[in-house]
C-alpha positions, 0 to 999 in steps of 0.5 A: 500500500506504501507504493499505492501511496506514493503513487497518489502524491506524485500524480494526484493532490490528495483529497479529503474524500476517502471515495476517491482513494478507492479509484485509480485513473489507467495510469496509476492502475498501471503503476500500481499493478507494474504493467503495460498499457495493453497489459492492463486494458487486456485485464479489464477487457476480461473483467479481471479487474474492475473498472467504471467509466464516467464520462470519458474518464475510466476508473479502476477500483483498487480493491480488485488490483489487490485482489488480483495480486493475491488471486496471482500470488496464491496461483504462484504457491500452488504451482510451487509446491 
């Protein structure tokens, strides 16, 4: 999350408002997940990550980048043992 974090107060002003902390704009998704452009439309396109558009902006939640990793991570130990 100290990542997630940084991200956050190098692209973005914080915001008192906790609701918007829970969305990423595509290139902080892309920071955040440490993937390509195609990479991460790829993985909304298969609904492997949640993501809302409004207006033109689309937004990715945080929650299922995170889940995502420990989906991936648990898929990792299994192949291992």
């Amino acid at each position: 999350m100290a990542y997630f974090n940084y991200i956050r107060t190098q692209h973005r002003t914080k915001f008192a408002n906790s609701i918007v902390e829970e969305w990423l704009n595509p290139r902080e998704a892309m920071h955040f997940l440490q993937v390509g452009q195609t990479s991460l439309y790829s993985l909304m396109k298969s609904n492997e990550i949640e993501r809302i558009k409004f207006g033109g902006k689309t937004f990715i939640s945080v929650k299922s980048c995170e889940d995502l990793i420990k989906r991936l991570q648990a898929k990792k130990s299994e192949v291992s043992k």
